[in-house]
N, CA, C and O of each residue as an XYZ file, in Angstrom:
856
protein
N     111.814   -107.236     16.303
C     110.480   -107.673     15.923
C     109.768   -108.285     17.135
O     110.362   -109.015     17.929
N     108.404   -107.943     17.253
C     107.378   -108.676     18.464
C     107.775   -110.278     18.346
O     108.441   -110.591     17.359
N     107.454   -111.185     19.171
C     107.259   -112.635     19.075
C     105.848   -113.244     18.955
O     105.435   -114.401     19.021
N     105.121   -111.776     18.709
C     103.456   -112.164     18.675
C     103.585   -112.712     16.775
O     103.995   -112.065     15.812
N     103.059   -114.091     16.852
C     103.206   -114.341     15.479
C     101.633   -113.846     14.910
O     100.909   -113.890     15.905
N     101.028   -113.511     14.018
C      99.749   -113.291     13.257
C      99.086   -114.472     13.447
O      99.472   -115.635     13.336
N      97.808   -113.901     13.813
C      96.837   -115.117     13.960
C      96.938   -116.085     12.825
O      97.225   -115.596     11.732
N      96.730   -117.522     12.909
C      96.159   -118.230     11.917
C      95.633   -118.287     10.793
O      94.799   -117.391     10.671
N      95.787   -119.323      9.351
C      94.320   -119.618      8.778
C      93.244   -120.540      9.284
O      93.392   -121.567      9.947
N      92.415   -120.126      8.959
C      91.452   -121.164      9.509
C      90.916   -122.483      8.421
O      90.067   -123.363      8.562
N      91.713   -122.187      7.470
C      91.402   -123.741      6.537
C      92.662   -123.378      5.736
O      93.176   -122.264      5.633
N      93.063   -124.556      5.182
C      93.910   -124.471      3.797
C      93.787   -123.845      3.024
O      92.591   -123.564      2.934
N      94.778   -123.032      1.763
C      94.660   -122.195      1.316
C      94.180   -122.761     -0.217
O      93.255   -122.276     -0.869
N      95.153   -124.066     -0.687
C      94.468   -124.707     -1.841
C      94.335   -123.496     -3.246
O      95.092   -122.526     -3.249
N      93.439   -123.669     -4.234
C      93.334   -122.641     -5.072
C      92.570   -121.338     -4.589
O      91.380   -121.153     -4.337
N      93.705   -120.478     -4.548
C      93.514   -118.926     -4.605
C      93.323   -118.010     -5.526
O      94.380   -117.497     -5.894
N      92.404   -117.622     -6.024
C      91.914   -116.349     -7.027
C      92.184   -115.260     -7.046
O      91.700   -114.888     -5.977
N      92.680   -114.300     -7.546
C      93.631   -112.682     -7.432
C      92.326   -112.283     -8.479
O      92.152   -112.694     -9.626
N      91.514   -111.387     -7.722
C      90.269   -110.817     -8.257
C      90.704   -109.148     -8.646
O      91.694   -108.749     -8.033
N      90.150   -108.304     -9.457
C      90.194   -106.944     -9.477
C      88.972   -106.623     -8.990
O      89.045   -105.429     -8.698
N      87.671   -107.114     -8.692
C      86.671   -106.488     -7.556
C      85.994   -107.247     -6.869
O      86.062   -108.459     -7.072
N      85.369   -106.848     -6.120
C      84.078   -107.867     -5.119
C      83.026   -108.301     -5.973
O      82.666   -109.379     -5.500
N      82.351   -108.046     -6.959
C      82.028   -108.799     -8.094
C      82.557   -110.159     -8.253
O      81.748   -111.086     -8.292
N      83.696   -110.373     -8.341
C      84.287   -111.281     -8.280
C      84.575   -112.274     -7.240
O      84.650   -113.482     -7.466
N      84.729   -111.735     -6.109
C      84.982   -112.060     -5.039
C      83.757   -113.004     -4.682
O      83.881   -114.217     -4.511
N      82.205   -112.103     -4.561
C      81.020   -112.686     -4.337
C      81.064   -113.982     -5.083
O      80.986   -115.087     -4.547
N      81.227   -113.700     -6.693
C      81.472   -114.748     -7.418
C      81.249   -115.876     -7.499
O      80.389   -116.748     -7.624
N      82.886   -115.502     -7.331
C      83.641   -117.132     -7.068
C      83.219   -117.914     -5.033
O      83.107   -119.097     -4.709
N      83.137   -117.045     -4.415
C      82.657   -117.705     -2.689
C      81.143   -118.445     -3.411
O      80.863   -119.589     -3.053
N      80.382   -117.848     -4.247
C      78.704   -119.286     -4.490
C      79.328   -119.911     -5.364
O      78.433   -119.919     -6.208
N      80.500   -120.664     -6.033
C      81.028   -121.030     -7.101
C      81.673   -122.393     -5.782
O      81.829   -123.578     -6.077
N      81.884   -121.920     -4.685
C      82.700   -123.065     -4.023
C      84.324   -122.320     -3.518
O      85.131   -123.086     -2.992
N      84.626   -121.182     -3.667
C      85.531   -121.092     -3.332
C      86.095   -120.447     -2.108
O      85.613   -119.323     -1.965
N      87.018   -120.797     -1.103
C      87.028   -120.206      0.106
C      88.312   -119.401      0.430
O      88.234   -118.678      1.423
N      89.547   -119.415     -0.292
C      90.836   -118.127     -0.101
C      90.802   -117.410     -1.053
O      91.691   -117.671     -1.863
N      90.093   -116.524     -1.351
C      90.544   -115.182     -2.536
C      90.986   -114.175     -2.075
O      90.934   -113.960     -0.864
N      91.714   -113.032     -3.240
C      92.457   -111.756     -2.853
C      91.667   -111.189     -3.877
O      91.438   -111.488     -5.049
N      91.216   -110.038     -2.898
C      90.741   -108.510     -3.769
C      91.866   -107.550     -4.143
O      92.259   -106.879     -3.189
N      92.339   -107.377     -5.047
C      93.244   -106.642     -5.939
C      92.740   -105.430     -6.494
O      92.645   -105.336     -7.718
N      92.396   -104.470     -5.728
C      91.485   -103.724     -6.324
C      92.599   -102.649     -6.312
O      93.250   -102.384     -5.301
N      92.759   -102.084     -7.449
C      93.838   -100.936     -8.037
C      93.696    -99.542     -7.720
O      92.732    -98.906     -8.146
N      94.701    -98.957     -6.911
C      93.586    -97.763     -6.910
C      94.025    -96.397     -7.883
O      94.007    -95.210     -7.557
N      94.333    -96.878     -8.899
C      94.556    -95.688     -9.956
C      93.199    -95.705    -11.080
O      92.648    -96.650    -11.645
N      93.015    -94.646    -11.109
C      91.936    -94.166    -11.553
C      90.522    -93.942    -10.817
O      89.633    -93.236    -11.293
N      90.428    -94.634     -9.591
C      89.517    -94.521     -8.837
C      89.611    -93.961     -7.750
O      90.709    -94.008     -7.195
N      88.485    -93.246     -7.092
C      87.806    -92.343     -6.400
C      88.299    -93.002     -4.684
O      88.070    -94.205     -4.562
N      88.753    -92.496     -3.780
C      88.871    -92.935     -2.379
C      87.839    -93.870     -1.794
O      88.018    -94.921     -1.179
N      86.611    -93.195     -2.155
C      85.305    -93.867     -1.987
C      84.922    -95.095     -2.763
O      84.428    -96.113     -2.277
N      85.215    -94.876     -4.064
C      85.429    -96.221     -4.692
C      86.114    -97.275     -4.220
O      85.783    -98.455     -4.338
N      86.936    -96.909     -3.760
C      88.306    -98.092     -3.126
C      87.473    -98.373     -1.420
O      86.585    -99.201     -1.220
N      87.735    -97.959     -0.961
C      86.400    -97.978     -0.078
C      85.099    -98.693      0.144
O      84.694    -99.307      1.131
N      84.413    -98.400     -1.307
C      83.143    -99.446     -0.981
C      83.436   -100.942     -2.260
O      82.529   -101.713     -2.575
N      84.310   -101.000     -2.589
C      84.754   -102.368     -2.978
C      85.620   -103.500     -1.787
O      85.482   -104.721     -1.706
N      86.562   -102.545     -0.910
C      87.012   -102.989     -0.080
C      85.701   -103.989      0.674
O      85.562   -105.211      0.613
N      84.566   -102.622      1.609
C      84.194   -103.218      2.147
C      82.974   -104.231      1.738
O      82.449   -104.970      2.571
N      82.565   -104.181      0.300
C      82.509   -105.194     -0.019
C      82.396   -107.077     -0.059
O      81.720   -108.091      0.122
N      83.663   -106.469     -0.453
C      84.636   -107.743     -0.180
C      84.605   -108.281      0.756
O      84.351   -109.484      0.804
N      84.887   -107.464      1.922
C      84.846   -108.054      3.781
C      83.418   -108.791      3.689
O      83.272   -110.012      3.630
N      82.603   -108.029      3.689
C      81.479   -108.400      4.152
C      81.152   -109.867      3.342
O      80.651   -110.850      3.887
N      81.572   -109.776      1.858
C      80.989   -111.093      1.339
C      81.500   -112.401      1.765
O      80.928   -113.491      1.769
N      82.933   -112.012      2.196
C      83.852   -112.822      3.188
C      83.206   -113.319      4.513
O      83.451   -114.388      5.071
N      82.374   -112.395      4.899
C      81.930   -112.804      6.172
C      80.697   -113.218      6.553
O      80.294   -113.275      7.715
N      79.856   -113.622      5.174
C      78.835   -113.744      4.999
C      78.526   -115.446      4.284
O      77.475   -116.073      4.147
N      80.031   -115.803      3.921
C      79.917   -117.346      3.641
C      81.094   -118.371      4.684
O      82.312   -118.528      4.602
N      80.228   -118.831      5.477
C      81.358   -119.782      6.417
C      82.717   -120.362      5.627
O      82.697   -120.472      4.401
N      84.027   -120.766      6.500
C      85.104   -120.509      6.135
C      85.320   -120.251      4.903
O      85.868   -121.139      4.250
N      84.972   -119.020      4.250
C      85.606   -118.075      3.655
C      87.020   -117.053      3.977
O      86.912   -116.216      4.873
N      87.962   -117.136      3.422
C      89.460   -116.447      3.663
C      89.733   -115.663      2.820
O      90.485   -115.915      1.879
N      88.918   -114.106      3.104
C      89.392   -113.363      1.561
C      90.149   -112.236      2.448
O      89.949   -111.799      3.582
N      91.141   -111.944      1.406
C      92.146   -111.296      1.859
C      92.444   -109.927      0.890
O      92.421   -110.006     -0.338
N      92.748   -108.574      1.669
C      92.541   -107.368      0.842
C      93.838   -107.025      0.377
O      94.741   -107.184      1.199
N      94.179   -106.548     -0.857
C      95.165   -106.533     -1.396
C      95.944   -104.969     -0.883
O      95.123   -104.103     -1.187
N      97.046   -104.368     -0.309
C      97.343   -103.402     -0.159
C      96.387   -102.156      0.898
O      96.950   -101.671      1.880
N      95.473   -101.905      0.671
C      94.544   -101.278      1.540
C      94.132   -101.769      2.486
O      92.966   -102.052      2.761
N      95.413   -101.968      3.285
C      95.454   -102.189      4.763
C      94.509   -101.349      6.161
O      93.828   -101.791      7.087
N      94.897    -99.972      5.721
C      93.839    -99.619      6.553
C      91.866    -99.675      6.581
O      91.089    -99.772      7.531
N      91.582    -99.544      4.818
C      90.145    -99.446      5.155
C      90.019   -101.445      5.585
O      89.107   -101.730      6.361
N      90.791   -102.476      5.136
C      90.386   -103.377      5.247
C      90.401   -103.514      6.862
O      89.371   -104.108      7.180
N      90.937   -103.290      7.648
C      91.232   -102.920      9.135
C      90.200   -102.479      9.752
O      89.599   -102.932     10.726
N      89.961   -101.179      8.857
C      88.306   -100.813      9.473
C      86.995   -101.328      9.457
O      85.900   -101.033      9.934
N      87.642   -102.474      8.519
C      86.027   -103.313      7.767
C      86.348   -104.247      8.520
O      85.570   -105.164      8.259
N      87.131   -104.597      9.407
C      86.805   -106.010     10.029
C      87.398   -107.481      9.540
O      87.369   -108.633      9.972
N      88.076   -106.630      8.137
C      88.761   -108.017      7.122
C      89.379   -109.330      8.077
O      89.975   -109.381      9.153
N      88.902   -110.355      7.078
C      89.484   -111.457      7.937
C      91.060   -111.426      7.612
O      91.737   -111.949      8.497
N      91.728   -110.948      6.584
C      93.228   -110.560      6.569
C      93.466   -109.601      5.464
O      92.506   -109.189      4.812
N      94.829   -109.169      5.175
C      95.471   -108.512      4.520
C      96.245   -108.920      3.705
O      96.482   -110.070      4.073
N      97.248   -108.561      2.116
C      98.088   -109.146      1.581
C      98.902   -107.888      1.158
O      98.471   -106.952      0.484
N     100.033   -108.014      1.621
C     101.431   -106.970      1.950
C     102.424   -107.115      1.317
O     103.242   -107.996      1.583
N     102.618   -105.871     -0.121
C     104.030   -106.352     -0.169
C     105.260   -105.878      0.572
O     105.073   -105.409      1.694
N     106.595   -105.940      0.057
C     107.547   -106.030      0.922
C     107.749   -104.320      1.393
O     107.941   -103.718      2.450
N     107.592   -103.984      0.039
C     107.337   -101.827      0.452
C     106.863   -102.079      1.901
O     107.474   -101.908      2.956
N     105.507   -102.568      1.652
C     104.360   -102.236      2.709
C     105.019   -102.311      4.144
O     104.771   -101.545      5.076
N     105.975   -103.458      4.154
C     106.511   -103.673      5.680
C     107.251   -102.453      6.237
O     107.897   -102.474      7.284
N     107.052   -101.063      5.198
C     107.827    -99.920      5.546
C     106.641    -98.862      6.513
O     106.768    -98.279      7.589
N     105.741    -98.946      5.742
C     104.696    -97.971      6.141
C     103.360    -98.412      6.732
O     102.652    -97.589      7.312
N     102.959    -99.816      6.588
C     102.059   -100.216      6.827
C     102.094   -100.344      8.843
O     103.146   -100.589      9.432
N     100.857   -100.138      9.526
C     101.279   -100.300     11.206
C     101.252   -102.042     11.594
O     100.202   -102.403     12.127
N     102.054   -102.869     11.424
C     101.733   -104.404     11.115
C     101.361   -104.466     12.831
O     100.661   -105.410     13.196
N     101.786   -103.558     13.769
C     101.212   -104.121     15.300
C      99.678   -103.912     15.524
O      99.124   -104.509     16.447
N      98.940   -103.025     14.648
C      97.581   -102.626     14.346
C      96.904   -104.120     14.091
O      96.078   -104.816     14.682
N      97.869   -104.254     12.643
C      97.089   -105.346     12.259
C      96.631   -106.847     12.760
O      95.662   -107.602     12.689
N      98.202   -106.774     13.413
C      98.669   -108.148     14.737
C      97.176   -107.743     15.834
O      96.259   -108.558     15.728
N      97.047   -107.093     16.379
C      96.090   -106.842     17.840
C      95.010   -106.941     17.048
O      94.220   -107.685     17.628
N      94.508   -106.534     15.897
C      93.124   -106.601     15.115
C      93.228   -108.055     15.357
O      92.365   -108.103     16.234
N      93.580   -109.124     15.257
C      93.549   -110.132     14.700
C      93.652   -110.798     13.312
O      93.553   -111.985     13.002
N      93.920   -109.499     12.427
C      93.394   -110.022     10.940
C      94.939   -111.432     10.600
O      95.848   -111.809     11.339
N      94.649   -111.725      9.505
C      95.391   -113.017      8.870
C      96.528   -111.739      7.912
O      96.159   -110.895      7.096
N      97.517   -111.943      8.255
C      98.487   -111.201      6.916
C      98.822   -112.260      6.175
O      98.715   -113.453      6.455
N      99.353   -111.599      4.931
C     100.444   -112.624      3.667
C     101.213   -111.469      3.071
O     100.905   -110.288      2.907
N     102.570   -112.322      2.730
C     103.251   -111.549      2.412
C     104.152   -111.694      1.175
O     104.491   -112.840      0.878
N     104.511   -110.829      0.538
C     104.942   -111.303     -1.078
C     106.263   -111.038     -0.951
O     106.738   -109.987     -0.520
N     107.030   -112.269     -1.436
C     108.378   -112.872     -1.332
C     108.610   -112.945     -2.672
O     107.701   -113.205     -3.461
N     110.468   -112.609     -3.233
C     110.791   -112.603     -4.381
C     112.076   -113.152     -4.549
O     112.575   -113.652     -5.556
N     112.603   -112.967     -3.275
C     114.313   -113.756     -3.183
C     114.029   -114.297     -1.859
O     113.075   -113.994     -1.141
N     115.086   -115.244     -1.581
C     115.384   -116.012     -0.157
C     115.787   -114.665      1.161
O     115.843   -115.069      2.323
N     116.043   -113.141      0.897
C     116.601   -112.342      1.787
C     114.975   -111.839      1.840
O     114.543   -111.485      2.937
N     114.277   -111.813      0.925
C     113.122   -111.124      1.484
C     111.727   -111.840      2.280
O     110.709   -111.360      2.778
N     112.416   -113.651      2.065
C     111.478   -114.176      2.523
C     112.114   -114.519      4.133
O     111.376   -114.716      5.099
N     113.855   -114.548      4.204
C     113.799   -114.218      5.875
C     113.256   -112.927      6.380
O     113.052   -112.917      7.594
N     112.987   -111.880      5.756
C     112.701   -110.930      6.378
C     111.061   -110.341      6.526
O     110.637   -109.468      7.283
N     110.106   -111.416      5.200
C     108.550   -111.804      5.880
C     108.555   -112.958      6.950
O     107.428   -113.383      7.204
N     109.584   -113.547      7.624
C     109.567   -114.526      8.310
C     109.759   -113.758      9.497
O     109.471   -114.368     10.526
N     110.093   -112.792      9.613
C     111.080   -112.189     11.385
C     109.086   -111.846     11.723
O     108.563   -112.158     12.793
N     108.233   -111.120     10.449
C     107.268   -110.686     10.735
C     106.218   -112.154     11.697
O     105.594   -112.043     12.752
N     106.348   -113.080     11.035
C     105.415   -113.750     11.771
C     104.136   -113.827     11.103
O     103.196   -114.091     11.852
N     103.778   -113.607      9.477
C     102.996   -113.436      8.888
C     101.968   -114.741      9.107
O     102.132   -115.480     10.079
N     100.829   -114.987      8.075
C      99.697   -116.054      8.294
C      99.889   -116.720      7.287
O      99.417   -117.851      7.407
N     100.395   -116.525      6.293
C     101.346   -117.206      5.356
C     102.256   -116.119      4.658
O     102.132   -114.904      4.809
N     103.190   -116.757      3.869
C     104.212   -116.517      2.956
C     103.221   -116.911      1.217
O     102.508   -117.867      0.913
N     103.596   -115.791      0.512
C     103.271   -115.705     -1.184
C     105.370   -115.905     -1.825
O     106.204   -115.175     -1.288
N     105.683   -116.635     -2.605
C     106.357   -116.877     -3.432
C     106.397   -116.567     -4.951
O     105.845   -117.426     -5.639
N     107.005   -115.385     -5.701
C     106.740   -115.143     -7.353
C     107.871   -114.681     -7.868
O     109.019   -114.700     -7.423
N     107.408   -114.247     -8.893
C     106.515   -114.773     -9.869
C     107.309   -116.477    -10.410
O     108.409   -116.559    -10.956
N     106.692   -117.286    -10.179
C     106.974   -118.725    -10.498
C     107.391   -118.686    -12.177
O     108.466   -118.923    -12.729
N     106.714   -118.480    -12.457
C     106.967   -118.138    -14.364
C     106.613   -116.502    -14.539
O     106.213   -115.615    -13.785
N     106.995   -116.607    -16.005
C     107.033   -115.049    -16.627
C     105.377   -114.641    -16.805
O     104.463   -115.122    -17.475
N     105.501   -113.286    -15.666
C     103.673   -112.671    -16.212
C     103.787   -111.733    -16.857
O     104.884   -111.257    -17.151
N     102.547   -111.208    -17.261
C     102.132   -110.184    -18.261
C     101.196   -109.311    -17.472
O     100.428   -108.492    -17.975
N     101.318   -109.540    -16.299
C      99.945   -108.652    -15.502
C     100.666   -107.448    -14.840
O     100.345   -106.275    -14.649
N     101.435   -107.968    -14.648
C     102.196   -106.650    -14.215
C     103.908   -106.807    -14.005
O     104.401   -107.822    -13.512
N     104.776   -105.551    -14.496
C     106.146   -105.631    -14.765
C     106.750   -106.058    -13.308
O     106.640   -105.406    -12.269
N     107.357   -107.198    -13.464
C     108.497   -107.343    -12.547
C     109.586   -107.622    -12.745
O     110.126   -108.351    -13.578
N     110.181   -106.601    -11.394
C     111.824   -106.445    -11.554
C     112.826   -107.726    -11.086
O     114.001   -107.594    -10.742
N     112.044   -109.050    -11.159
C     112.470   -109.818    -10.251
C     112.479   -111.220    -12.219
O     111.923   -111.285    -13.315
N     113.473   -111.926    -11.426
C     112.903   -113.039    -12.568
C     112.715   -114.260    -12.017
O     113.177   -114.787    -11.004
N     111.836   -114.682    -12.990
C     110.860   -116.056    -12.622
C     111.560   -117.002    -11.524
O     112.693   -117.376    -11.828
N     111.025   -117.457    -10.242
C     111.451   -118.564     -9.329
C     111.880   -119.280    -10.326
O     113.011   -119.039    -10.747
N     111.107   -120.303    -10.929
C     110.797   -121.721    -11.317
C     110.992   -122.543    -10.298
O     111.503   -122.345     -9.196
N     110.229   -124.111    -11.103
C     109.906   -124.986     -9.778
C     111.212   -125.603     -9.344
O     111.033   -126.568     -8.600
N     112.159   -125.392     -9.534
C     113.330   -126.025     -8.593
C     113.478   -124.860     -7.086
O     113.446   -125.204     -5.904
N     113.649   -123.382     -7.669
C     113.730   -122.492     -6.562
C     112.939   -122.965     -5.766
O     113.331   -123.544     -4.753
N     111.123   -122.749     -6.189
C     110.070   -122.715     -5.465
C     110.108   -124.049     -4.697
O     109.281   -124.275     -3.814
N     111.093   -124.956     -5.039
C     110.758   -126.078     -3.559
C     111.664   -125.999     -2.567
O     111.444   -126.067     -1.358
N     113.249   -125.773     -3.422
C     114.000   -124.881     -1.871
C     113.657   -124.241     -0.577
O     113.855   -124.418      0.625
N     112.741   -122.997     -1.781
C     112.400   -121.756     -0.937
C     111.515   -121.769     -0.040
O     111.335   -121.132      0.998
N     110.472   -123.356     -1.084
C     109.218   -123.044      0.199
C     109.540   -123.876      1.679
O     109.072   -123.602      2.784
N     110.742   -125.267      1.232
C     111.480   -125.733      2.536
C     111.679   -124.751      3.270
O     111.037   -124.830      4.316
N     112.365   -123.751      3.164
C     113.010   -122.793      3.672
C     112.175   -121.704      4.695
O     112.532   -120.911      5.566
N     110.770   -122.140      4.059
C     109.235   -120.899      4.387
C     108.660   -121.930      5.622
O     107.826   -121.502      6.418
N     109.008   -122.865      5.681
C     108.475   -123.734      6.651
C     108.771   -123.036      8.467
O     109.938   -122.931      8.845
N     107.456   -122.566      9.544
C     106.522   -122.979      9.620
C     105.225   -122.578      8.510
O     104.093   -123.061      8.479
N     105.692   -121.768      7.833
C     104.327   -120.785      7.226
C     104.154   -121.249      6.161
O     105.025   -121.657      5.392
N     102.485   -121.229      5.932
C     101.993   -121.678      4.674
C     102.412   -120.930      3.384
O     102.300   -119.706      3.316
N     102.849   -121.602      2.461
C     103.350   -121.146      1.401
C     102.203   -120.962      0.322
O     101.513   -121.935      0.018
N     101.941   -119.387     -0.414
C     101.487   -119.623     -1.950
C     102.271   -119.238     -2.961
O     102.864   -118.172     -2.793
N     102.473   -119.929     -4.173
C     102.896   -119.718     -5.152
C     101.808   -119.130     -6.195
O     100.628   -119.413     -6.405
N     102.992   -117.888     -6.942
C     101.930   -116.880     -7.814
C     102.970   -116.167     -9.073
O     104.095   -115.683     -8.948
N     102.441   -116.259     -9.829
C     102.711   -116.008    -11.126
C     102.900   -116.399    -12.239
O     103.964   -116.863    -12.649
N     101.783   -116.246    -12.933
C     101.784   -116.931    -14.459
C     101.532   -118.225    -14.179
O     102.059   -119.143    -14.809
N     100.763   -118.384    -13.280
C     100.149   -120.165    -13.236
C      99.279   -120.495    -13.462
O      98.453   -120.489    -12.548
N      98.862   -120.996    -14.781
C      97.587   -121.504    -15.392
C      97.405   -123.180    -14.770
O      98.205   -124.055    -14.440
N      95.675   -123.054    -14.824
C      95.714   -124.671    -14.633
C      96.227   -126.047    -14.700
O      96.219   -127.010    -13.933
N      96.674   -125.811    -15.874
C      97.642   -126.911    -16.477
C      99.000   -126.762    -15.558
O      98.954   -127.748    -14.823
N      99.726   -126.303    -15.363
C     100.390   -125.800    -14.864
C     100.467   -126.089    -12.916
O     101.407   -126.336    -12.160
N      99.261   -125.936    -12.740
C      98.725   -125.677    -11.115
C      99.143   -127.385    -10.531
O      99.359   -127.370     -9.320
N      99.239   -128.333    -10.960
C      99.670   -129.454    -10.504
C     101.430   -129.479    -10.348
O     101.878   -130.052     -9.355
N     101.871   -129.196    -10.795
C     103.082   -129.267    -11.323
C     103.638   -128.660     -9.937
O     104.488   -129.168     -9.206
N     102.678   -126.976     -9.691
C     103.433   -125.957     -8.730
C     103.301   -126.810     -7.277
O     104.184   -127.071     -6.460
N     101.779   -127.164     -7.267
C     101.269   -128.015     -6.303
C     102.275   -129.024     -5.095
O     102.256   -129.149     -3.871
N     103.392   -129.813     -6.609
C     104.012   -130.289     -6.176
C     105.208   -130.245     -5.342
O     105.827   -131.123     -4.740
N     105.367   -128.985     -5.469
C     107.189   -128.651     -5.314
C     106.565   -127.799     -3.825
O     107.356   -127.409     -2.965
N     105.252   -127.623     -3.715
C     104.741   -127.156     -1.886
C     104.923   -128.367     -1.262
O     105.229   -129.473     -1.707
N     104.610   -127.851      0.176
C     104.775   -128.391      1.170
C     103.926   -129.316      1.942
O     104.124   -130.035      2.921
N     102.601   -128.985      0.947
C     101.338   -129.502      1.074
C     100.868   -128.821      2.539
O     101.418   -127.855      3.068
N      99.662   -129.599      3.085
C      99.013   -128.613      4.386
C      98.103   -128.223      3.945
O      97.060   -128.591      3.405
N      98.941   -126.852      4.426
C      97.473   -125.433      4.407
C      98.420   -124.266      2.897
O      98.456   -123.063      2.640
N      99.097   -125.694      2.208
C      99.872   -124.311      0.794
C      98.886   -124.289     -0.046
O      97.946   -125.075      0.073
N      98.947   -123.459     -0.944
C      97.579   -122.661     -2.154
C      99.259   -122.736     -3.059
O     100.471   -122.953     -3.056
N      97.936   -122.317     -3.791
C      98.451   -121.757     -5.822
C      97.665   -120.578     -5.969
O      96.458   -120.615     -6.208
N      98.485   -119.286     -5.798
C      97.151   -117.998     -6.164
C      97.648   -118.032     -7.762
O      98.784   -118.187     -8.209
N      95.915   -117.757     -8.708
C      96.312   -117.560     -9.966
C      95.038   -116.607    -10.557
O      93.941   -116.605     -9.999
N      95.243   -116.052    -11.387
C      95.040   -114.335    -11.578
C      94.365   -114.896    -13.121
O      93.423   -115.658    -13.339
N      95.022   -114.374    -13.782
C      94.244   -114.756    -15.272
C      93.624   -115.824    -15.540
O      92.885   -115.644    -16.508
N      93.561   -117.261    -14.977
C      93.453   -118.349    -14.681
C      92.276   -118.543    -14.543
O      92.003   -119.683    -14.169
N      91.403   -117.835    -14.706
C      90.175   -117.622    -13.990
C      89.352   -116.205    -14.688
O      88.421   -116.096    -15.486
N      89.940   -115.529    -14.179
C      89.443   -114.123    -14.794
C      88.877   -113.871    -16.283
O      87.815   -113.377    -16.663
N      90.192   -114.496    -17.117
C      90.069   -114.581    -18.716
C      89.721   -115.560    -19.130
O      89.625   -115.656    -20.353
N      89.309   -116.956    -18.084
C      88.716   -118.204    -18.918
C      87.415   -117.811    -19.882
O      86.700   -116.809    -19.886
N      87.405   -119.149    -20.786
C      85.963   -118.711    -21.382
C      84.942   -118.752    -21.024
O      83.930   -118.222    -21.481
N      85.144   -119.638    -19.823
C      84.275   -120.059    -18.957
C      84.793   -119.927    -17.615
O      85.290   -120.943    -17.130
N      84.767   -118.531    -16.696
C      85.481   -118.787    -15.566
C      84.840   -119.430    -14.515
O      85.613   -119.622    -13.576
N      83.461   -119.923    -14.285
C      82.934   -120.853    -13.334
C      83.720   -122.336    -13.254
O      84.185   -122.972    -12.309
N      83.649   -122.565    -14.606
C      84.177   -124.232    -14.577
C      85.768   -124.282    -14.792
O      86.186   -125.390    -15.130
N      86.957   -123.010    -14.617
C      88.069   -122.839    -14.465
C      88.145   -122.832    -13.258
O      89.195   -123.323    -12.845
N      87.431   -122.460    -12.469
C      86.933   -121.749    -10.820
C      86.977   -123.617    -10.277
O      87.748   -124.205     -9.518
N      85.900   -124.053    -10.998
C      85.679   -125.651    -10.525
C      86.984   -127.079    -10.684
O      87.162   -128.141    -10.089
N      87.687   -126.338    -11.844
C      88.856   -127.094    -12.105
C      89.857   -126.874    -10.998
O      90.516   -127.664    -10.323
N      89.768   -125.558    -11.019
C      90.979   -125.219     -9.851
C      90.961   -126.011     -8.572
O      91.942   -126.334     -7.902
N      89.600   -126.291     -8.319
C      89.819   -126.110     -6.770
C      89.610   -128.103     -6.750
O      89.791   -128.670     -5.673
N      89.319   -128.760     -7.733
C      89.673   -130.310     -8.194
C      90.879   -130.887     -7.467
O      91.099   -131.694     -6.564
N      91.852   -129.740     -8.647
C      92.662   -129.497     -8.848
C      94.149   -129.703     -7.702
O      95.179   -130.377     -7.720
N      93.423   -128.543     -6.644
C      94.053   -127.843     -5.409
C      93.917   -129.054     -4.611
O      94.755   -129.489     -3.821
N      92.166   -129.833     -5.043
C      92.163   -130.967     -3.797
C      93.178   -132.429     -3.691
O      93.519   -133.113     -2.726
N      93.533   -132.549     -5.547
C      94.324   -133.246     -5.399
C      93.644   -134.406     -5.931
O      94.213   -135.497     -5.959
C-alpha cells in the first residue's frame, strides 16, 4: 500500500444523513447541515440519471461553505465532478482506482463490518472509517450482525487515527448513546431513515445535529 494517506476532513463529521438524491442533499445543506452521503441506487435508473444526480450533489456541496458531501459508490462520475469525497465499500477496494482518487484529492470513507476489515480500510489511509450496522436494519440485507455499543467502542479505539462513523439502524433517540462509545473529534453518527421517514424531517434534521453538538 502507498504511505500517501487521503486528504483530510475539513470539519467534524457530527450528524450524517444517508440521502437517496440531491433533492435531499440540497435539502438538508439550507436546513444547517454540513456531512451528507448521496446514496443514489443505480438499479432501475438510466446512466445519465446516475450522472446528473451525482453531479448534482457535487455541485450543491460546493456551493455551501464547509459542506462535506460524499458520493456513495460512483466513484468515477463523482471524480469527474470534482466531489469533495467518496464512500467505498469493502468490494470497492477491489475495483475501484483508490490512487486516482488519492492524487484527485477527494476525502474517501470506508465501510467496516469486522475488526479484519477495518485493519484492512486502515492499510488504505482513508478520510475516515464507517462502522455497521450498530443495530438491526431494514434498509438493506446484511450478512454481517449488529456491532452493538460495546463492539463499537473497542473497534472505534482500534480505528484511531481515523475519524470514526457509526451506521445502522440509529434513530435519534438512540444517536446519544452511539455518540458515546466514539472517540469524539471529528466522529459522526450517519443515519438513514432518521430523517428521511420523519414526520417532520427538517426538525429531525435540527435534532440531529443538537444532538451531534452535544
Amino acid at each position: 500500500m502507498t504511505s500517501t494517506p487521503f486528504a483530510s476532513l475539513t470539519g467534524p463529521i457530527g450528524f450524517y444523513p444517508v440521502v437517496h438524491d440531491a433533492a435531499w442533499v440540497q435539502r438538508l445543506l439550507g436546513w444547517g447541515v454540513r456531512t451528507i452521503q448521496l446514496r443514489f441506487k443505480a438499479a432501475g435508473h438510466t446512466p445519465a440519471e446516475i450522472e446528473r444526480e451525482v453531479n448534482a450533489a457535487v455541485e450543491a456541496g460546493k456551493s455551501v461553505s464547509g459542506a462535506q458531501v460524499f458520493i456513495n459508490d460512483h466513484w468515477q462520475i463523482g471524480l469527474a465532478a470534482g466531489a469533495y469525497g467518496v464512500h467505498l465499500g469493502q468490494e470497492d477496494l477491489d475495483s475501484a482506482d483508490i490512487d486516482a482518487l488519492r492524487s484527485a484529492g477527494l476525502r474517501l470513507g470506508l465501510s467496516t463490518h469486522t475488526p479484519a476489515e477495518l485493519a484492512r480500510a486502515q492499510a488504505v489511509q482513508p478520510s475516515y472509517l464507517a462502522i455497521g450496522p450498530i443495530y438491526p436494519t431494514t434498509l438493506k440485507v446484511m450478512p454481517y450482525e449488529p456491532v452493538g455499543l460495546a463492539q463499537l467502542k473497542e473497534w472505534a479505539a482500534l480505528a484511531t487515527p481515523y475519524p470514526v462513523v457509526a451506521i445502522g439502524g440509529i434513530s435519534l433517540e438512540r444517536l446519544p448513546g452511539v455518540l458515546a462509545c466514539l472517540n469524539g473529534g471529528n466522529d459522526g453518527v450517519a443515519v438513514v431513515s432518521a430523517v428521511t421517514l420523519a414526520d417532520d424531517p427538517q426538525q429531525a434534521a435540527l435534532a440531529g445535529l443538537r444532538l451531534a453538538a452535544g
